[in-house]
N, C-alpha and C positions, 0 to 999 in steps of 0.2 A: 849632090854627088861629091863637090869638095868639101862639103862640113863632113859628110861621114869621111873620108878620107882622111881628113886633119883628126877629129875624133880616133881613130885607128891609131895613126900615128902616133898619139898622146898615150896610148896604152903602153904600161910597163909590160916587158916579155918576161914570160914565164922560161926560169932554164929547168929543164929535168932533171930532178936528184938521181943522183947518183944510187944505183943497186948497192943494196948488203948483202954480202955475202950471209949476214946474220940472219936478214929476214928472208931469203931463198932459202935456207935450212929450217928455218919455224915455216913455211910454210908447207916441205918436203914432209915435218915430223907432223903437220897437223892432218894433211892427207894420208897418212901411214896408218895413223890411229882411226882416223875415220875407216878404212880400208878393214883394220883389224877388228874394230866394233862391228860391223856391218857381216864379217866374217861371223864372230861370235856368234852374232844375231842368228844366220843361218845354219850355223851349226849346230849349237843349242837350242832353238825352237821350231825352226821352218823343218830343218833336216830332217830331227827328229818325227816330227811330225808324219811326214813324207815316209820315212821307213818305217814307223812303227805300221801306218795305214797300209801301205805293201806286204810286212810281214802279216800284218790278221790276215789280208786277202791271200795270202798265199797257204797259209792256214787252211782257211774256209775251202779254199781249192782241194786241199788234198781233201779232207773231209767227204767235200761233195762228191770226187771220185772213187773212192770207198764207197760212198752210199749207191753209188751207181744212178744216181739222179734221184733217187727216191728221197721222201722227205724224213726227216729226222722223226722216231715215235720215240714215247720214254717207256722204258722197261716196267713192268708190273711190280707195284710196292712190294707185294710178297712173290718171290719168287724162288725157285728149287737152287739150291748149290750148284753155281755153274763149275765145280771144279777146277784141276789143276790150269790153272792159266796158259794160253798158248803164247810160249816164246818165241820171237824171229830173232833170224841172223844177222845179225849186223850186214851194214850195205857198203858199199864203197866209200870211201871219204867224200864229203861234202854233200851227199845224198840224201834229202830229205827222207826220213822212214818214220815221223809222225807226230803228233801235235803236240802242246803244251795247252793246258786250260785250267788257271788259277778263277775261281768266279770272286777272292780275295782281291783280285790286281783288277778289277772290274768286268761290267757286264757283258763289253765284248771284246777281252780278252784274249785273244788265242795266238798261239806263235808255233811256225814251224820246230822241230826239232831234227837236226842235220847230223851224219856222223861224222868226228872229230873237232876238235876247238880250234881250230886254225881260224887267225883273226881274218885275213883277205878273203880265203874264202867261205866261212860260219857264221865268227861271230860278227863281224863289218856288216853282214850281209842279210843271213837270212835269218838270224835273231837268238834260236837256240841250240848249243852244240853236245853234242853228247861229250862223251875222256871214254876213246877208240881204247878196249880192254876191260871197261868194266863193264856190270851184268846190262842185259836190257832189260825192256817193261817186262815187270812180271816175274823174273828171274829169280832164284834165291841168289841172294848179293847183295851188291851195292849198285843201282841206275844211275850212274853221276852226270852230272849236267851242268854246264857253265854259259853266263854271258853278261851282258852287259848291262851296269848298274844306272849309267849316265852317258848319253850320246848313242848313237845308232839303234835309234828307236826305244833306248831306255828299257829292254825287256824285265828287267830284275829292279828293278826303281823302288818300288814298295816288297822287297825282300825283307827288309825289316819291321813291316807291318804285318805279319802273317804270326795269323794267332791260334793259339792251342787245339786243335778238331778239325782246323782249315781242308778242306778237300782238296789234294792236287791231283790231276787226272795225268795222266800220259796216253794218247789215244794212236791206236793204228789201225791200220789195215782191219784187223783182226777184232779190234773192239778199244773199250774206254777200261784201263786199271786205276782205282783209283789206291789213291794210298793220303792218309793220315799226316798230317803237320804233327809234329813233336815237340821242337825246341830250334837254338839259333845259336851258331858258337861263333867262336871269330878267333883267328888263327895268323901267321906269320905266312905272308907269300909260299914259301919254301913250304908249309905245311900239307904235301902231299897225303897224310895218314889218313884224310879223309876218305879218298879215292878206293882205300881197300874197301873190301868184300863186307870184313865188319871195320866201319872208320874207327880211325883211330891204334887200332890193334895190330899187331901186326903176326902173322904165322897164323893164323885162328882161321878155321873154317865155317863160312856162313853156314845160319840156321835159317834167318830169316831173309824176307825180301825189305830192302831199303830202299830210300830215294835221298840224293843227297843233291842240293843245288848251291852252287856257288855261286859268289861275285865278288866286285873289290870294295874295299872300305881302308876308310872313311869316306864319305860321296867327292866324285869329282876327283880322286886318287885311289895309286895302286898300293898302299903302303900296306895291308893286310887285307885277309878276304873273309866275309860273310859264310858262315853257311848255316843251311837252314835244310833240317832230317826230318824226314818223314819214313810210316812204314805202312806196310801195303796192306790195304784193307780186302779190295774184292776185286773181281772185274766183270765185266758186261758184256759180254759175245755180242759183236753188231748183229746178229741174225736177233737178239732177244730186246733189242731194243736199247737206247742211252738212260742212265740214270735221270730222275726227273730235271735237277739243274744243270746239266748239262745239256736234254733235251731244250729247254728253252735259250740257254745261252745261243744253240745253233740256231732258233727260229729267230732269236735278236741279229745274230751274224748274216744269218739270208737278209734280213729286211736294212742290215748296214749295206749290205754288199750291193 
């Protein structure tokens, strides 16, 4: 008991250095950056993730209420002119009134379509927003449609990958219109002329039925926007059944869902 004591005594004390104010600061910025990576991380891949999977299911939802529970059939290869296309009213703001389905953006694809672009509550949210004033599916016009390129489920992400013949459908209530991929422009923020009836022109009265989808570019910024035209091929009365790929897109969407 006194050797260890004397022992004790013989050791040198340690004094506490002194804080830096320098190294309180490096370590404030190294938790910042961790905080702000970790941030990235979820916003860019988790988040995304999480709402693109909410938006197809919300999708799918409307779908399977239209179908009234019945399952998807595909319409007959040959079949009669279904005629003039039946056009709806535009719905209140924010209002889902019908789907998106590129089989271009993959196999299970699909995103609500809401009316107007408001970022809080469309395009943040449920993925595709109509431009409240211009025609709907089907319409002689112009169907304009915006959203988002990068983040919040990334609906328009492969917008520059959409190649000549590409099918884009716009699906409601009423049935599946599909309309034709064309070409891809890219334009100045400010470059509203898209939006008319015939893009670009201005005074002129549509002849034909268009579809015009926008987004931002270059990726990751707003500094100008993508668009990408298509025109309207046919459409498909849900009573006659969905065109073949698209039939099977939905029987891939039930077995995701």
């Amino acid at each position: 008991m006194v050797l260890e004591d004397s022992r004790r005594a013989r050791r040198p004390v340690t004094v506490p250095r002194p804080v830096s104010w320098l190294g309180v600061l490096g370590e404030l910025f190294i938790t910042a950056g961790v905080i702000v990576l970790l941030f990235l991380v979820w916003q860019t891949w988790i988040n995304n993730i999480v709402v693109s999977t909410a938006q197809r299911d919300e999708a799918l939802q409307l779908s399977e209420e239209w179908n009234k529970g019945e399952a998807v059939r595909s319409a007959p290869d040959e079949r009669a002119d279904p005629g003039v296309p039946i056009v709806a009213t535009a719905p209140a703001q924010a209002v889902p009134f019908g789907t998106l389905i590129v089989p271009r953006f993959g196999a299970d694809y699909a995103r609500p379509i809401a009316e107007s672009v408001n970022l809080r509550e469309v395009l943040n949210t449920q993925g595709v927003g109509h431009y409240t004033g211009t025609q709907m599916p089907g319409e002689v016009g112009n169907f304009a449609v915006a959203a988002h390129r990068t983040g919040w489920g990334d609906p328009f992400l492969n917008i520059d990958k959409l190649q000549l013949g590409d099918s884009i459908y716009a699906e409601t209530e009423a049935g599946w219109y599909r309309y034709i991929f064309r070409s891809l422009e890219y334009v100045a923020a400010s470059g509203v002329g898209v939006l008319n009836p015939v893009p670009q022109v201005d005074g002129v009265v549509a002849s034909d039925r268009l579809m015009t989808l926008t987004s931002c570019n270059p990726i990751h910024t707003t500094d100008e926007r993508i668009i990408a035209y298509a025109v309207y091929d046919t459409w498909y009365p849900r009573a006659e059944g969905a065109p073949a790929e698209i039939a099977a897109l939905a029987q891939n969407l039930e077995r995701v869902g």
